[in-house]
N, C-alpha and C positions, 0 to 999 in steps of 0.2 A: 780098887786102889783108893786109899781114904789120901784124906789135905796131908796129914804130915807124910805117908811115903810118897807123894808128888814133892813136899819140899827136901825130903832128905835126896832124891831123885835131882832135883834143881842144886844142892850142894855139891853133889857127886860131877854132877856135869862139868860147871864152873870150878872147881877143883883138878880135874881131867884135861882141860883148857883143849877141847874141843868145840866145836863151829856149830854141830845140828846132832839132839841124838833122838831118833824117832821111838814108841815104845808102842807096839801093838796089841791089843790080844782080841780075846771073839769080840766083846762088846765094849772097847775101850782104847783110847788112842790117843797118845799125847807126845805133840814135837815141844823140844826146848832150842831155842836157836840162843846161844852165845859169841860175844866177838870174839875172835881169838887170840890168842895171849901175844901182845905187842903192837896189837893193830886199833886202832882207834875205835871206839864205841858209834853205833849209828842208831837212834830211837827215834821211831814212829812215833807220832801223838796218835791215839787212834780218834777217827772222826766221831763226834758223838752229835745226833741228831734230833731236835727236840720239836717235838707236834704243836707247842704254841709258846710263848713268849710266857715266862710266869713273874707277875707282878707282886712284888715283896714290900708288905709295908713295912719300912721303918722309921724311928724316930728321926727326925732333920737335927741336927745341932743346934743350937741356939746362938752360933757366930755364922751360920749360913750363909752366904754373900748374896744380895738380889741380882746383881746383874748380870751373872753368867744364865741364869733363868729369863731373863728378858733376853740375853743376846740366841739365847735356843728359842724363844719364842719366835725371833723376829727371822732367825735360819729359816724356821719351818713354814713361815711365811712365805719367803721367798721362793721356798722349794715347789712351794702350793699351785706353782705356775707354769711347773714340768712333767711330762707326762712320763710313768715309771716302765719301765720294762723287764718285767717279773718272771722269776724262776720256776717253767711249768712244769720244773720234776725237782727230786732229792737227786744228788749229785755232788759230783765233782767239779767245780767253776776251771774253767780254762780260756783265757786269753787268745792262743793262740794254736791254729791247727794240729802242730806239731813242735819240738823245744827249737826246732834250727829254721822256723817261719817266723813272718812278721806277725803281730795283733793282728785282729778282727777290726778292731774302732779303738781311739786316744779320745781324749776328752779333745773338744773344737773341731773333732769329722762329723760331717755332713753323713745319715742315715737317710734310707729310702724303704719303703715298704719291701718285707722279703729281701733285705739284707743281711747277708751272716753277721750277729755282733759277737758271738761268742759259740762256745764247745761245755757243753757236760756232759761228764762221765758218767753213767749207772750202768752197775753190773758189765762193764768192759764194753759198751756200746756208746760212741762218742756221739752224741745228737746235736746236730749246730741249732743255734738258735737262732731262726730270725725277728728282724725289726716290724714290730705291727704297726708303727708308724715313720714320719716324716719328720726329719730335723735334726737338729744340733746336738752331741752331745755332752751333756754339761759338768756328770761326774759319773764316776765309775766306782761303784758302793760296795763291791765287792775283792778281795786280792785273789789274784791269779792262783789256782792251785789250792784253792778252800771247800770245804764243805758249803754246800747250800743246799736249803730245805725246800719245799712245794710254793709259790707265792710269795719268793723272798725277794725283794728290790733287786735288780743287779746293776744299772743305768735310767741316768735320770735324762730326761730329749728333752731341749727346748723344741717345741711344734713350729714357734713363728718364724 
């Protein structure tokens, strides 16, 4: 099956205004899932995850403003005095154990070593995550329900 009988195949479906039509054969297999005719649209973003941060140069403007650049310099300052609690897998960020429980930690809870602050998902296996350290929590750098990569910030502890 080449690209255009997959799209004439995707016209025919949506045309048909049916829900799922599965297409098998020995070495080939392809579902189309469409909403069905009067019911409201539901789309996925699919998660897309990236091995390292890629840094793009480009030109700055020449009206550039200085001081939203100082006022990130003087964040990252501040930040420099909290210790990170980083994501030791690729996953799914989750908040909270299950949708009908409370959070793990809000920003101003107190953490303790070996405390669950959070859940991620890989491959349908939910791993709680605990706290390696002791302290306050002072921001939560992640949204509930995200993708996150190996080594990604998730909460920032004050220690003192």
């Amino acid at each position: 099956m080449d690209i255009k009988d997959i799209q004439n195949l995707i016209k025919f479906v949506s045309k048909a205004e049916v829900s799922e039509v599965k297409y098998k054969t020995k070495d080939f297999e392809i579902t189309i899932k469409t909403p069905l005719a009067g019911s409201d649209a539901v789309y996925a973003q699919p998660a897309v995850y990236h091995t390292a941060p890629q840094a793009v140069a480009a030109p700055a403007p020449a009206t550039a403003p200085v001081a939203p650049a100082a006022e990130k310099a003087e964040a990252a300052s501040d930040d420099s005095k909290y210790v990170t609690i980083k994501s030791p897998m690729i996953g799914t960020f989750y908040r909270k154990p299950s949708p009908d429980k409370d959070v793990f930690a809000n920003v101003g809870d107190d953490v303790s070593v070996g405390k669950v602050v959070c859940v991620i998902e890989a491959m349908k296996l939910f791993n709680q995550i605990e706290s390696e350290i002791s302290g306050k929590i002072v921001k939560i750098l992640v949204d509930d329900a995200t993708p996150v990569e190996y080594d990604q910030p998730l909460f920032l502890v004050d220690p003192s």
